[in-house]
Structures are given as C-alpha cells and as structure tokens.
N, C-alpha and C positions, 0 to 999 in steps of 0.2 A: 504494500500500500504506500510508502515511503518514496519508493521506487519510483511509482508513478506519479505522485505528487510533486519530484525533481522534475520527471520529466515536461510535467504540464507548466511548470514555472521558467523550463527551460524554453518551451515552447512559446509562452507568452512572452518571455523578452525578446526571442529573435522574431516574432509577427511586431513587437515596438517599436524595435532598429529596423525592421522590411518597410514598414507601415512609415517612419523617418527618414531614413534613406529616400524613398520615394517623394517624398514631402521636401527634400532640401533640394534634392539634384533634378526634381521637375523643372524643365526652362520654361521660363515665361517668355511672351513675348520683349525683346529689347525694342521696340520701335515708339515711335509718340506720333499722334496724328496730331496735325495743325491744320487749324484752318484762317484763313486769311480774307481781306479783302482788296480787290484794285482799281480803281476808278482812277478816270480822266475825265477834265474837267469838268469833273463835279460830278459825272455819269458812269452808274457800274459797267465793266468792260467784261464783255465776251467773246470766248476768241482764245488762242494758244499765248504764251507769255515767255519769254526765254527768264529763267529764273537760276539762284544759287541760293543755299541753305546752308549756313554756316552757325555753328556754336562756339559762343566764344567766352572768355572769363574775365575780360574788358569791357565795361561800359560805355565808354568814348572811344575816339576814333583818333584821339591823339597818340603816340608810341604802342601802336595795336599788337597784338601779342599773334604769335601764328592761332590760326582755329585750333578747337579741339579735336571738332568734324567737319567734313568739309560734304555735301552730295556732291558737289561739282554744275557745270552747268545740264539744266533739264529744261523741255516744255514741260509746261502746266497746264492745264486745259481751266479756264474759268468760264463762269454759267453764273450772269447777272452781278459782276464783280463779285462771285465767291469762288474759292477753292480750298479743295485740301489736299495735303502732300504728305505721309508717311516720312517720318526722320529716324533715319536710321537704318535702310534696307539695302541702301548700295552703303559700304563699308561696314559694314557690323560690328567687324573686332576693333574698330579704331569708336564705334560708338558706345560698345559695352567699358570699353577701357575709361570710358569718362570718370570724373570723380565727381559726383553730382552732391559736395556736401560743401559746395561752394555757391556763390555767386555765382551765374550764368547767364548768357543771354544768346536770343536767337536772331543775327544778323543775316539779313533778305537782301538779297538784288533782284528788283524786276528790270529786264534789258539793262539798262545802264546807272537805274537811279536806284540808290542803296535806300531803304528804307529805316526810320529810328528802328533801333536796336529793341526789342523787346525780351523782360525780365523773363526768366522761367521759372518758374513758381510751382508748386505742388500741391495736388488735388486731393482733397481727404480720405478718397481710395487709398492712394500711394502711403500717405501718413499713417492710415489705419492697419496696412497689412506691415509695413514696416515696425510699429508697434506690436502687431500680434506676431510675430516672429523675436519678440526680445520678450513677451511674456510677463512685464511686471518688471523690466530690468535685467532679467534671468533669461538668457537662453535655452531656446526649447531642450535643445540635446543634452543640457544639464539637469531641465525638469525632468526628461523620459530618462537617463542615465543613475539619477535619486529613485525613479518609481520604480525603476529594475532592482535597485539596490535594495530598496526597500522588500521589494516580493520576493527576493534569495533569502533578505534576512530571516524575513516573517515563515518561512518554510522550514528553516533552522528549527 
C-alpha cells in the first residue's frame, strides 16, 4: 500500500512539471498589431502607402540611436485613412530580442515624411499575465517546486 502511494505522488509531481513545462515553453505570439491613421489635406487616404516601422528607445530625433527593429520598407494598403500592420513578422529574432522594460517608441515613415514618434505603452492584458506568471512576487516554478515538496513530505 506504501508502495503505491510513492508511486501516485510520484506520478503527481511529474503531470506538475508536464503540466509547467508546457505552460512556460508554450510561445506566444511575439508580434503587436498597430493601427494607424493617414490623411492628406485634411482627407482620409486610400490607396497603397510606401511605409517603415521602426522601434526605437529615443524620443527625439536629435543624436538618434540605431533602431531596435527595423520592418524595412513595405506597402501598406489603407481603407478610409486606416490601417494596420503587424510589428514584428519580418525579423522576429531581432524583435523578440527587445528589452521592453524600457522607454520605447514606434517611429513611422509614410513615403518621405516621418511621422511624431509615438510612446509604446502596455495594455492590461500584457500587465495582467505578466503579473500572473510572478504569482504574488513568487515565481510559478517555485510555487509548483514547494507543492511537490510538500506532497513527498506529507507521504513520509
């Protein structure tokens, strides 16, 4: 009876590390949709736009720092001066490489005119799962790594 009772306990900590493992090293998506707007004089434009997407960690435009990412240049198709554009899908690893616990900001060229610089700011999604992965300050793999410790002890 002992026997079996190791091994159920054994059983339950490797479905907690199966069940975490799968929970840490699941990728999310690394992308961000933006959407924009463009108009000329005064009137939303329709129509292709020759555009760049760059992220940078300078505000101004005075001693500019290289980007962090760059798309390069792309058309953009806009519909009633809107659009949106996925950041992050051409170059991936130079996007996940970001350090996003900075200031940032997302510098626009439409054709030739650079548009102000806008702050990148995070959404309470991102805030809220970033929080549920530190759990109270404590990292998860420390809670699930004490409730293993715990169900060995208690079987003792």
């Amino acid at each position: 009876m002992k026997q079996s009772k190791k091994k159920i306990c054994l059983l339950k900590v490797c479905f907690i590390f199966l069940i975490l493992n799968f929970l840490l090293f699941a990728e999310m998506p690394r992308v961000v949709t933006y959407q924009g707007y463009v108009f000329e004089n005064n009137q939303p434009v329709t129509g292709k736009a020759n555009m760049n997407f760059k992220i940078v960690s300078d505000d101004s435009s005075g001693n500019e720092l290289p980007p962090l990412w760059e798309n390069g240049s792309v058309d953009v198709f806009i519909l009633n001066g809107v659009y949106t554009f996925p950041l992050g899908v051409k170059y991936p690893e130079q996007f996940k490489s970001i350090n996003w616990n900075q200031p940032l900001y997302l510098k626009i060229t439409v054709g030739t005119t650079e548009q102000p610089r806008i702050p990148l700011l995070a959404v309470p999604y991102a805030l809220q799962a970033y929080e549920a992965l530190r759990l109270g300050g404590v990292p998860a793999l420390d809670i699930l790594a004490r409730l293993a410790a715990l169900e060995l002890l208690a079987e003792h």
